[in-house]
C-alpha positions as a LaTeX table, in Angstrom:
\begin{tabular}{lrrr}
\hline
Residue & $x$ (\AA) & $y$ (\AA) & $z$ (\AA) \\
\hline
Unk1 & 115.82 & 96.37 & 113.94 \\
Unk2 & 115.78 & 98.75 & 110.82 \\
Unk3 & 117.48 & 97.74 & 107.55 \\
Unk4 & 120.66 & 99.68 & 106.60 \\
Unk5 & 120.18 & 101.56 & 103.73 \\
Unk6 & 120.49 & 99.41 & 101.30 \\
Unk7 & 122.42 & 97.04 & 102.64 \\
Unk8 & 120.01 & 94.18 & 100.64 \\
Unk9 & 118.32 & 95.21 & 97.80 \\
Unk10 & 114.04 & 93.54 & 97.40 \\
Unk11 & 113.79 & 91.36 & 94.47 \\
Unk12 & 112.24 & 94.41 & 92.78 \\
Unk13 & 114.92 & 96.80 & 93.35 \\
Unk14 & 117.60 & 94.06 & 92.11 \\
Unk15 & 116.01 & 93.81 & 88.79 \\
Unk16 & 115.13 & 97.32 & 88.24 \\
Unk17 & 118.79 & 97.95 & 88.60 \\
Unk18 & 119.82 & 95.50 & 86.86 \\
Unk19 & 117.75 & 96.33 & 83.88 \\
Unk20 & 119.00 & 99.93 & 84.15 \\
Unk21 & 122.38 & 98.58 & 82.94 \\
Unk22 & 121.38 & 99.72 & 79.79 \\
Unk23 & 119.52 & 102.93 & 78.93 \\
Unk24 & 115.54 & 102.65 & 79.32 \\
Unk25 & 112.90 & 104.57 & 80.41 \\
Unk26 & 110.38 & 103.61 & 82.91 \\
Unk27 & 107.85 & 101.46 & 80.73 \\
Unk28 & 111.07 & 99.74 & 79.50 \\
Unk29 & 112.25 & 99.19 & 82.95 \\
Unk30 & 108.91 & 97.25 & 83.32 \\
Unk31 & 108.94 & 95.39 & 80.02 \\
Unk32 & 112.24 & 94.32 & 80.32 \\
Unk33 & 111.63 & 92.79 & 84.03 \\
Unk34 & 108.86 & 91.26 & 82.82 \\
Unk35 & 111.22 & 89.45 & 79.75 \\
Unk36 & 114.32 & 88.51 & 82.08 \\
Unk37 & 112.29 & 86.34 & 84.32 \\
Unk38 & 109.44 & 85.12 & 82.37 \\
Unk39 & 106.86 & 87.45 & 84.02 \\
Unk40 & 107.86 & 86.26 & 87.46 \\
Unk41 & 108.37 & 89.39 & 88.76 \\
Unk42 & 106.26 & 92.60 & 87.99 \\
Unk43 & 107.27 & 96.14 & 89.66 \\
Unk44 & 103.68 & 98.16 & 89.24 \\
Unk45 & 103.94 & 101.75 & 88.59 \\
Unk46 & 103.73 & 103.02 & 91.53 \\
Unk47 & 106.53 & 100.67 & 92.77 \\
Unk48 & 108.87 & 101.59 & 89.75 \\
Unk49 & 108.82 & 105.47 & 90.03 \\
Unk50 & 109.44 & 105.12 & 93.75 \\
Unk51 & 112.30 & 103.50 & 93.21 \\
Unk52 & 113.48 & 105.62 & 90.47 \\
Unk53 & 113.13 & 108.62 & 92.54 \\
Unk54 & 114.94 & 106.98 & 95.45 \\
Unk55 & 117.34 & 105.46 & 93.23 \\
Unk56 & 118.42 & 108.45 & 91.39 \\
Unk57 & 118.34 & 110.59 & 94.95 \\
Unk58 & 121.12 & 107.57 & 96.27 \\
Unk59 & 123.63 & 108.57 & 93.11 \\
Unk60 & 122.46 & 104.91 & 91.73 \\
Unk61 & 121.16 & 106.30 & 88.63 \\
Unk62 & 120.74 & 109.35 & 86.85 \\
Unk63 & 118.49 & 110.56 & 84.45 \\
Unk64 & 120.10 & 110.54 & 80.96 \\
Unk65 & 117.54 & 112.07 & 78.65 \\
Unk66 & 114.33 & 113.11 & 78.71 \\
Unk67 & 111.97 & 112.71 & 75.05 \\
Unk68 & 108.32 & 113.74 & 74.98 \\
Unk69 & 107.09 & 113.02 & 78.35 \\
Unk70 & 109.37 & 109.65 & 78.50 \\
Unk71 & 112.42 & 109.88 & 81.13 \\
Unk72 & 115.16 & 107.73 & 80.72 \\
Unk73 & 117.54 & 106.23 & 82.98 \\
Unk74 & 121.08 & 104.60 & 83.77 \\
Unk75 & 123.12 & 102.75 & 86.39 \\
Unk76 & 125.95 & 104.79 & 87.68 \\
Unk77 & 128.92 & 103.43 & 89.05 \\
Unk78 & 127.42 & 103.48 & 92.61 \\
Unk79 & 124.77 & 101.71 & 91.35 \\
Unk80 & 126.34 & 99.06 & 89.40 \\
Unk81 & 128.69 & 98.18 & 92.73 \\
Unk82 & 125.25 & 97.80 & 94.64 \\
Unk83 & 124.10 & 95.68 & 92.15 \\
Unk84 & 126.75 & 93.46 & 92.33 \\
Unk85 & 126.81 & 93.24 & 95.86 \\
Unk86 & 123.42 & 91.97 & 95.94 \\
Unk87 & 124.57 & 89.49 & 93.30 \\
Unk88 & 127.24 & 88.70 & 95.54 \\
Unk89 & 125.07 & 88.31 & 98.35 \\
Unk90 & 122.54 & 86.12 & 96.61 \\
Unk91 & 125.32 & 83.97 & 95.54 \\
Unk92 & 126.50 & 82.85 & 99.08 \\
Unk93 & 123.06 & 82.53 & 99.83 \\
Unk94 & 122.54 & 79.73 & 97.57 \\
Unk95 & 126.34 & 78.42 & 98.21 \\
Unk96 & 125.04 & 77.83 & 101.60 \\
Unk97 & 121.90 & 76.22 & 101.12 \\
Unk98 & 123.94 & 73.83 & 97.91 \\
Unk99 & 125.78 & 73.00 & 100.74 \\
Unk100 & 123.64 & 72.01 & 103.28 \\
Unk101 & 121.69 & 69.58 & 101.13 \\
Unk102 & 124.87 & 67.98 & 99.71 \\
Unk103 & 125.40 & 67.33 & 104.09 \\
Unk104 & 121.97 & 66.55 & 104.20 \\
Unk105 & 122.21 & 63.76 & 101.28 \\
Unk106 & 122.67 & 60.01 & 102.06 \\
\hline
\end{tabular}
């Protein structure tokens, strides 16, 4: 069965939007993953200016500047409700499993 379009978001595409809450360009987008979760998760290159390109072609972003050969980036209002969403999402997630182990518990 095919995924609605973005109807969940990958790890990857949660954090990149969530670091696009603030203004950064592409190398920035990949520092500052790195920095929010310890170097847990990595988006490659490749990855990130996928999902830029899909991201800004969805009204998620847009492109705010451009300096020297750097592009830079922002969440739109689109893409900050999508973000929170998956936020949302994630949250019930781990409501349900915090509430299966407290059943689970002697």
């Amino acid at each position: 069965m095919a995924r609605k379009k973005l109807e969940t978001l990958t790890e990857q595409m949660y954090y990149v939007l969530l670091s696009l809450r603030a203004e950064r360009h592409g190398y920035g987008v990949m520092q500052d993953i790195s920095g929010l979760t310890g170097g847990r998760v990595s988006v490659g290159a490749g990855t990130l200016y996928a999902l830029l390109e899909r991201f800004e072609g969805d009204g998620l972003i847009r492109r705010t500047r451009t300096e020297e050969k750097r592009k830079y980036y922002r969440l739109t209002p689109e893409g900050e409700r999508a973000l929170f969403a998956e936020y949302e999402r994630i949250c019930r997630q781990a409501s349900d499993m915090e509430r299966v182990m407290k059943e689970e518990a002697p």
